[in-house]
C-alpha angles and dihedrals in degrees: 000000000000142000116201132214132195110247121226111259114220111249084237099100103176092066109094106255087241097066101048120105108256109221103224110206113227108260117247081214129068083212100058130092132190123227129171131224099214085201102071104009092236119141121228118196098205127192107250088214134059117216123152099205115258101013109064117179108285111247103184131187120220094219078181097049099027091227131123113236143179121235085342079287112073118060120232110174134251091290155052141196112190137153106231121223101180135016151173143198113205156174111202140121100253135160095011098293105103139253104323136151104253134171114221115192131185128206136146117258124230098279095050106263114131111245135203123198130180135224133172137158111041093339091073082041084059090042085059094052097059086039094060099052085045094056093054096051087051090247127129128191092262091073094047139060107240120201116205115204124179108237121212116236133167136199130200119219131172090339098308129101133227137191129221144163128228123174123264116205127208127146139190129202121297130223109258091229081049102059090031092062093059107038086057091052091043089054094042090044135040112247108208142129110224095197083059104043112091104159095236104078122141095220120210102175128004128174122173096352114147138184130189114242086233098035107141108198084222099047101134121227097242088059087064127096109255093236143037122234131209110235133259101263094058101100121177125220121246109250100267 
């Protein structure tokens, strides 16, 4: 997403376009970052994250492998750190699996893609216990960065033992620009995942999650604009 302006030429006309200084006017938006196209002077606020509404980037946990992955292709180790920006806690029959109590949190990567990963079972049990000190020290994870570790674990059954993951939360403080980027994109845009909107959740906790009055869980992605807008009321400043 961007919205352009039109940056203030110096009065000195001799010196080439290319050379003078560009005024960037100060984004309304945390979000938001200025870049100049030396060409033509004109200055682009541009959205630091990419998000195409409904259909973040899918961040899965290999509760089996104890290992992080995109899209079940691209390793990601057994690990994350992440500043969340929405979340939810909870109970619904989605993809396939029955009716479970799952956490679904949402962050941008470090690339800037916002990102949605799934938990369910005694990793979302962990997730309440950082959720709890934080509360009472007025704090929510979206002031915090929350690392997320598989954790090894093994049962024993009939004689025979099996191994299994389950997340591990701990957090240390956030920078304030930080937090303050993507609360203002998770109040501009609506944070959502539409594989896993049914309509029908019992929802414990919920911060920042967002769906659209008209979301249809089936809607298909081609079906999506390209791009993402700001809205209307977002409304840049002239260079001084």
């Amino acid at each position: 997403m961007s919205t352009k302006v039109k940056a203030q030429r110096s009065p000195l006309a001799e010196a080439p376009a290319a050379t003078l200084p560009a005024t960037i006017p100060t984004p309304q938006r945390a979000y938001l970052i200025g870049k100049v196209d030396e060409a033509s002077g004109e200055v682009a606020q541009v959205s630091r994250f990419r998000y195409l509404p409904g259909h973040p980037r899918q961040v899965r946990f290999d509760a089996k492998a104890g290992q992080f992955n995109i899209g079940g292709t691209v390793p990601l180790g057994n690990s994350l750190r992440f500043i969340p920006l929405a979340w939810r806690i909870f109970q619904d029959d989605i993809l396939n699996m029955g009716r479970k109590l799952w956490a679904e949190l949402f962050f941008a990567d470090d690339k800037g893609a916002i990102c949605a990963v799934l938990f369910h079972g005694y990793s979302v049990e962990n997730l309440y216990r950082l959720i709890e000190p934080l509360f009472y020290d007025d704090l929510t994870l979206a002031d915090v960065v929350v690392k997320v570790t598989a954790e090894k674990k093994q049962t024993t059954k009939e004689g025979k033992t099996a191994t299994y993951y389950i997340a591990q939360f701990s957090y240390e403080p956030a920078p304030a620009e930080e937090v303050a980027a993507r609360r203002d994109y998770a109040r501009d845009l609506p944070i959502w995942r539409a594989e896993t909107y049914t309509g029908a959740a019992d929802i414990r906790i919920q911060h920042a999650y967002t769906v659209p009055e008209d979301g249809d869980p089936h809607t298909p992605a081609a079906e999506l604009p390209a791009a993402v807008e700001l809205p209307a009321a977002v409304e840049l400043p002239q260079a001084a």
